[in-house]
N, C-alpha and C positions, 0 to 999 in steps of 0.2 A: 534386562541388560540392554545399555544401547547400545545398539548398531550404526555404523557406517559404511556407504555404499563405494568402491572403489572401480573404478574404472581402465578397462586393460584393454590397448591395442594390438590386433595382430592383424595384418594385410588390411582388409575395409572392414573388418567384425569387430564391433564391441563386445565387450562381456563385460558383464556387471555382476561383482563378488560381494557377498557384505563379509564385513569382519569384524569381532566385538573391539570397542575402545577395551582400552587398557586400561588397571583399575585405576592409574596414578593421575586418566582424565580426572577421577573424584578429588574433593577436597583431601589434602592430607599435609601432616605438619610435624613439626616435630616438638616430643615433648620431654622437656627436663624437670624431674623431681629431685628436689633435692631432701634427703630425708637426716632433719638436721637432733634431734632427739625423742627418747619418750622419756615417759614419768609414770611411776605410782602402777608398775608392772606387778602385774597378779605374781605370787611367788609359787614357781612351780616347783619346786628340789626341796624335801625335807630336811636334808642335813646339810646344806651349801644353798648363797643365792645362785638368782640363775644368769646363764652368761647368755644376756640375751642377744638376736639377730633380726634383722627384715627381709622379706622376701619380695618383691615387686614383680608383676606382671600385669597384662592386659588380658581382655577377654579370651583370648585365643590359647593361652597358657604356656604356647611354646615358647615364650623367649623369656625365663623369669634370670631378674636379677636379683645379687644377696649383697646387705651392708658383711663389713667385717664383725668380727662375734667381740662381744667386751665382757669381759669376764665378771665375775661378782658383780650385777648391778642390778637397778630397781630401775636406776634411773641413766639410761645410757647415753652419752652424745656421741653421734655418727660423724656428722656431717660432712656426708659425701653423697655426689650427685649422679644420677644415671639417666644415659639419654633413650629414648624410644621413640623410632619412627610410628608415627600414630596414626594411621589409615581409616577412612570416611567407615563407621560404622566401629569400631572397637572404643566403646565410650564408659567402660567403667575397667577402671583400676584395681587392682585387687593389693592389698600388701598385710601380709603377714608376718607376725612376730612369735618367734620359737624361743625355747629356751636349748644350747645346745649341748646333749648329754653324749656319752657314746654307744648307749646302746640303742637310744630312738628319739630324736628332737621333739619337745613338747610345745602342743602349739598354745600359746599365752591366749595370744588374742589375733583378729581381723577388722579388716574396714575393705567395704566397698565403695568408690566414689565417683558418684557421677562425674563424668567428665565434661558434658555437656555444658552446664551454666560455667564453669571455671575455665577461662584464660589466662587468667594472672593470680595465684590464689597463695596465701601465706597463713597458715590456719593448723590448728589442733582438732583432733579428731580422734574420738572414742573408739578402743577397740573392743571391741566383743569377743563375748566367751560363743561357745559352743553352739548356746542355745540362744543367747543374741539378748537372757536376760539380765544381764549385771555390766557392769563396767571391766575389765580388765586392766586398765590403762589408758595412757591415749600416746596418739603420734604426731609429732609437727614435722609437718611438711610443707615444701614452696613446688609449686608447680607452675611452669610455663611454658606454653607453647608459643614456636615458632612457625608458622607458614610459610612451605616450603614453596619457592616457585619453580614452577615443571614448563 
């Protein structure tokens, strides 16, 4: 962690404190996904489609958000956008797509995405099943960050 040294007077004595920078010295930005459909969604409900949803978060897990649920589809369009403050180190994405029942939402598929090469990114992207060997669908999403001035 860096440090800075601060300097405090009282009568003729200095005193020299150090105290950590704040993490918002690091880079940090902000970032909008806008998560505008998928397609060719694994069918999770034997006797109904499924009403599929996304889930969005960053590494850290606490702050996930959810698109609205569209009922009967394969093939759902969102398109709606969520923003996250994106702080120096949380560099992959996480978004998950469920199907939503009432007794336990089933998870279709996932993608993890690097965040790192992507500042302006408009792309379709494979979700995975479980085991990460088949396709389950995919998701298009627009991601862009803004850098924030501190």
């Amino acid at each position: 962690m860096l440090k800075t040294k601060t300097a405090t007077v009282t009568s003729r004595i200095i005193y020299w404190t150090q105290r950590p920078r704040c993490v918002i010295d690091k880079e940090m930005a902000q970032l909008q996904v806008t998560v505008i459909e998928a397609k060719n969604l694994k069918k999770k409900d034997t006797l109904s489609e499924n009403d599929p949803f996304a889930v969005l978060y960053l590494d850290d897990a606490h702050y996930k958000q959810k698109t609205k649920t569209k009922q009967n589809s394969k093939n759902p369009k969102w398109n709606q956008s969520f923003v996250f403050n994106h702080l120096y180190g949380q560099d992959i994405l996480h978004v998950d797509v469920y199907d939503e029942d009432s007794v336990k939402n089933d998870k279709i598929g996932s993608v993890e995405i690097d965040l790192r090469p992507l500042y302006e990114k408009d792309q379709w992207f494979e979700l995975k099943g479980k085991l990460g060997l088949s396709s389950h669908g995919q998701i298009h999403l627009i991601l862009d960050f803004e850098r924030l001035r501190v």
